[in-house]
Backbone as JSON Lines, residues from 0, in Angstrom:
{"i":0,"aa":"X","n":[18.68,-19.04,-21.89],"ca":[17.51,-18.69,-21.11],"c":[17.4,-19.64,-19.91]}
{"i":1,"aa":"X","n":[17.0,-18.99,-18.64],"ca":[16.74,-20.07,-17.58],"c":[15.37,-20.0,-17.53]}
{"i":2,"aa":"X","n":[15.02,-21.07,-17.12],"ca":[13.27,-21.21,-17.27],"c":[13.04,-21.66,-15.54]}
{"i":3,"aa":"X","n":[12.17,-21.25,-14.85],"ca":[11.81,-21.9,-13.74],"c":[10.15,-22.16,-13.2]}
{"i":4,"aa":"X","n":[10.19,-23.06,-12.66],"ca":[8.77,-23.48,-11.68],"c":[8.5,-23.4,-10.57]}
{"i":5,"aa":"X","n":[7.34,-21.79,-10.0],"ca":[7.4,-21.66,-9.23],"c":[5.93,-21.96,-8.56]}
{"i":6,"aa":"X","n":[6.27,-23.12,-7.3],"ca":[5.37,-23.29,-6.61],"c":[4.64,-22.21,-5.68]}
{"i":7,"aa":"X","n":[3.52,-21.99,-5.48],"ca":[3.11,-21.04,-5.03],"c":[2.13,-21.71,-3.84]}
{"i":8,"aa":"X","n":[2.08,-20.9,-2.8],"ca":[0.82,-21.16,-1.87],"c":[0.88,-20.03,-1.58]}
{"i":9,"aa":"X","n":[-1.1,-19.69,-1.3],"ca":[-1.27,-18.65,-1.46],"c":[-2.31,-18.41,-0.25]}
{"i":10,"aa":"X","n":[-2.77,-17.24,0.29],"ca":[-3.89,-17.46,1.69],"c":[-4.67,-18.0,0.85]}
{"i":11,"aa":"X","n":[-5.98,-18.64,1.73],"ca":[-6.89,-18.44,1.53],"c":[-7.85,-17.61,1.73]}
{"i":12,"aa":"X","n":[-8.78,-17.26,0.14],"ca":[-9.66,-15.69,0.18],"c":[-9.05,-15.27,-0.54]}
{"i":13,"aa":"X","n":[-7.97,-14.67,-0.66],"ca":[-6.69,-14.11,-1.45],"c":[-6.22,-14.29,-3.43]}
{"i":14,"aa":"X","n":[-6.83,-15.56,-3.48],"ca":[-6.32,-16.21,-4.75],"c":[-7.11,-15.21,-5.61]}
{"i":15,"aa":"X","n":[-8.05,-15.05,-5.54],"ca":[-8.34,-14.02,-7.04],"c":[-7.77,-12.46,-6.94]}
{"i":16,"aa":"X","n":[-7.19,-11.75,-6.04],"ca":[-6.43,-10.77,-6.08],"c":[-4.93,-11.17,-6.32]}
{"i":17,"aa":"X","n":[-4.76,-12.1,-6.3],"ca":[-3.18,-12.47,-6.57],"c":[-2.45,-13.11,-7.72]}
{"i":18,"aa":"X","n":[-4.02,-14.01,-7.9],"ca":[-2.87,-14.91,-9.43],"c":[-3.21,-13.61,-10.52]}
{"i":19,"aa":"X","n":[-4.35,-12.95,-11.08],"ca":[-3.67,-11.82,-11.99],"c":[-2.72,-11.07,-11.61]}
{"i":20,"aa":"X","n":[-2.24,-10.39,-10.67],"ca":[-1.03,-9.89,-10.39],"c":[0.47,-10.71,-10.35]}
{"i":21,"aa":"X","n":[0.1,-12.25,-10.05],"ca":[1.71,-13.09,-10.67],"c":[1.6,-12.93,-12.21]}
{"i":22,"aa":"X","n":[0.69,-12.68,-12.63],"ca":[0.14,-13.06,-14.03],"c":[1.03,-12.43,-14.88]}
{"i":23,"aa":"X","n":[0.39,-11.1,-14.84],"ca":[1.03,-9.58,-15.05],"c":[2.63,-9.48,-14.86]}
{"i":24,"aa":"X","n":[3.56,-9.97,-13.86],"ca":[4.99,-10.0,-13.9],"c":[5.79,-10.66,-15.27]}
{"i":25,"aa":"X","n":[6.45,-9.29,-15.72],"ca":[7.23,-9.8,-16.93],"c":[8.41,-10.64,-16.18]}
{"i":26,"aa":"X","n":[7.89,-11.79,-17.23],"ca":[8.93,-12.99,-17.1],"c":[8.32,-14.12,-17.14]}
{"i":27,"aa":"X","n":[6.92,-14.09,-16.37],"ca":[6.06,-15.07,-16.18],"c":[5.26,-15.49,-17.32]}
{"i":28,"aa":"X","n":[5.66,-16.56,-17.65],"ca":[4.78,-17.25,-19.26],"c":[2.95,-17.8,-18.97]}
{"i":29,"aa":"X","n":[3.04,-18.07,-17.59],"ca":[1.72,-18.98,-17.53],"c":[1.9,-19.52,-15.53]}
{"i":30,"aa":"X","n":[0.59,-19.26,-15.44],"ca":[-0.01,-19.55,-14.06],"c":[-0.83,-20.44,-13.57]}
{"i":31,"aa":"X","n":[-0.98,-21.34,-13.4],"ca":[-1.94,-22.4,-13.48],"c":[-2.74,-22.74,-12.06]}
{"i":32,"aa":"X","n":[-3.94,-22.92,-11.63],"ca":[-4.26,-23.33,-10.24],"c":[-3.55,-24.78,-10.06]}
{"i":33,"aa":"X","n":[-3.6,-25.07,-9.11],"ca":[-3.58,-26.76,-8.98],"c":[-3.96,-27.25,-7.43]}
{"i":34,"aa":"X","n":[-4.43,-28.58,-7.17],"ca":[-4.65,-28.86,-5.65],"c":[-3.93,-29.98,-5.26]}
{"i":35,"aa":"X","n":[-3.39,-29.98,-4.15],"ca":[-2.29,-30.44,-3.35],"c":[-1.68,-29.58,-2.39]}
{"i":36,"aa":"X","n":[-0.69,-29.9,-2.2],"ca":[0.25,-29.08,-0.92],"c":[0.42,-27.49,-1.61]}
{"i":37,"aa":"X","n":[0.62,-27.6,-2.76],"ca":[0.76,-26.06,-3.59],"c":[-0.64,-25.51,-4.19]}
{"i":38,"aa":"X","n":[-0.88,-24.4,-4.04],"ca":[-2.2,-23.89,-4.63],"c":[-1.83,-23.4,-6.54]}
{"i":39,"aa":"X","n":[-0.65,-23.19,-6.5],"ca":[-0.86,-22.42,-8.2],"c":[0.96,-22.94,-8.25]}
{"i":40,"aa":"X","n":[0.93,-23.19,-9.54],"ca":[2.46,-23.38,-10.68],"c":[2.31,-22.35,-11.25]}
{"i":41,"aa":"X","n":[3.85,-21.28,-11.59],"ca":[4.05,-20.71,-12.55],"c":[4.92,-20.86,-13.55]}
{"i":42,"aa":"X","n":[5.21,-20.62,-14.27],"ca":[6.25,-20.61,-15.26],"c":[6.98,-19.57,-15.87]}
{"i":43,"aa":"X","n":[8.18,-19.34,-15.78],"ca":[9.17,-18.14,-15.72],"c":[10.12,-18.67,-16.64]}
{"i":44,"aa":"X","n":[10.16,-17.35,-17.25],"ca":[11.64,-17.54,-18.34],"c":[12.43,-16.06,-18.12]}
{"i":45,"aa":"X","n":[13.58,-16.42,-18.02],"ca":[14.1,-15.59,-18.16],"c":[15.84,-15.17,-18.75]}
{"i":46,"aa":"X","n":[16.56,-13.98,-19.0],"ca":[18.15,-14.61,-19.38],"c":[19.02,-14.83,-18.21]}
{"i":47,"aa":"X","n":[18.51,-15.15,-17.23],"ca":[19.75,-14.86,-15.92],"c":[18.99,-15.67,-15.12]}
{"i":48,"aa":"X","n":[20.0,-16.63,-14.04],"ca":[19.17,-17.35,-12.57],"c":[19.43,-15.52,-11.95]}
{"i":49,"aa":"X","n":[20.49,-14.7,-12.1],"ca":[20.0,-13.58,-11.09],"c":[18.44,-12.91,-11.47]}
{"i":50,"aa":"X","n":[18.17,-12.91,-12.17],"ca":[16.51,-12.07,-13.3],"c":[15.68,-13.21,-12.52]}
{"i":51,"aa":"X","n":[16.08,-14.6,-12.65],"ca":[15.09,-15.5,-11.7],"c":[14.47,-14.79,-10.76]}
{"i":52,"aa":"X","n":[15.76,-14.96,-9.75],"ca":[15.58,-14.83,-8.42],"c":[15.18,-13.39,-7.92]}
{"i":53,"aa":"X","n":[15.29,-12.55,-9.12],"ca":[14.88,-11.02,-8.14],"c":[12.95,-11.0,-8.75]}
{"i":54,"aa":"X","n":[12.85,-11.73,-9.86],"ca":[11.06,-11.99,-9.8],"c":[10.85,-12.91,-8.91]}
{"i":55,"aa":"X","n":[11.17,-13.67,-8.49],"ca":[10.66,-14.65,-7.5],"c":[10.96,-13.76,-5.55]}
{"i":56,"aa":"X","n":[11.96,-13.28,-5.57],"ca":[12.09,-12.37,-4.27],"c":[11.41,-10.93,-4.35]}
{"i":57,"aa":"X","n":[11.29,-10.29,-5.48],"ca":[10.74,-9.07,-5.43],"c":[9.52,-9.13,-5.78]}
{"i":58,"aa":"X","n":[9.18,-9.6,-6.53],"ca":[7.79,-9.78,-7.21],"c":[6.72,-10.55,-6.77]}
{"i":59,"aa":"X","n":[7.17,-11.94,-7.21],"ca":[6.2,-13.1,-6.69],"c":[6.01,-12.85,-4.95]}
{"i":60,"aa":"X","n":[6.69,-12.63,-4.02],"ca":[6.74,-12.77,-2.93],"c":[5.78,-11.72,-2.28]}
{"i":61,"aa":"X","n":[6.4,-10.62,-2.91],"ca":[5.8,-9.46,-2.41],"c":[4.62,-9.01,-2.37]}
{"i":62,"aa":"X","n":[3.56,-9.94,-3.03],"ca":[2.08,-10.44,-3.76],"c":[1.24,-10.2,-2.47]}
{"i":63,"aa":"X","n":[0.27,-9.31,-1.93],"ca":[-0.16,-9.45,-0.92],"c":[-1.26,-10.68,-1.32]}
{"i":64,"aa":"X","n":[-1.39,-12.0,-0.46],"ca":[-1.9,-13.08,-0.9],"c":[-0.88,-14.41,-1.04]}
{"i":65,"aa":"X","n":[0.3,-14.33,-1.59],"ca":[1.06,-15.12,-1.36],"c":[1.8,-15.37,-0.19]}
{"i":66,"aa":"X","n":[1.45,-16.82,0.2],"ca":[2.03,-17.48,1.12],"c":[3.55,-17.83,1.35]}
{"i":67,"aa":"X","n":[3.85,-18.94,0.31],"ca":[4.9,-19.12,0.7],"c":[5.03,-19.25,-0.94]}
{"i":68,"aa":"X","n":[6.38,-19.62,-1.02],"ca":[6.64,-20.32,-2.63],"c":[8.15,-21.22,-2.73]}
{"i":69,"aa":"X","n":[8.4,-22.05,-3.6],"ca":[9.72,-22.72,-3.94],"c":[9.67,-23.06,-5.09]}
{"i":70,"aa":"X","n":[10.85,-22.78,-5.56],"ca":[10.86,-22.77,-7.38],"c":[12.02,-23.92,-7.82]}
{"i":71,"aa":"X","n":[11.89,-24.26,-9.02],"ca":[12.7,-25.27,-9.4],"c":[13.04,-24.93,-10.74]}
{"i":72,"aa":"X","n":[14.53,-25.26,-10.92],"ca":[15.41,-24.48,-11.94],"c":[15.18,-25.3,-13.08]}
{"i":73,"aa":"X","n":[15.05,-25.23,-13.69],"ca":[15.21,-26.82,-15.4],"c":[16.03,-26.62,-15.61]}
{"i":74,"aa":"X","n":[16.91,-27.94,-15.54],"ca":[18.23,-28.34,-15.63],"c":[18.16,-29.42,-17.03]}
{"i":75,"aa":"X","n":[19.35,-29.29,-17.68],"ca":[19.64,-30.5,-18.88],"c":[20.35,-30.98,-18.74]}
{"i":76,"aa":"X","n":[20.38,-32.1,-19.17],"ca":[21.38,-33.0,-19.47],"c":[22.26,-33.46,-20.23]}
């Protein structure tokens, strides 16, 4: 399984039409607000970095409300 963390910024105004709709994307385990440079963390599991990357390009992105986003892979050691 690849698991990833995706930073989200999102407009502002926007955030309550958008985080239930990241919510709702199968794959996505959990959505969290947060404040800093990023407005919301998600958390994604999935069996493929390709299954990653087509929820994070097709899905997450396509969010009317989402800004920008950058995700980070969990890597082991």
């Amino acid at each position: 399984m690849v698991k990833g963390y995706l930073l989200i910024k999102l407009v502002p105004g926007l955030e309550a039409d958008a985080l239930p709709r990241i919510r709702a994307i199968p794959g996505i385990l959990e959505v969290n607000l947060v404040f800093g440079q990023w407005d919301a963390i998600a958390i994604a599991e999935t069996k493929s970095l390709f299954e990653l990357s087509r929820i994070v390009i097709s899905e997450v992105r396509g969010i009317q409300g989402v800004q920008d986003t950058a995700t980070l892979v969990q890597g082991e050691l």
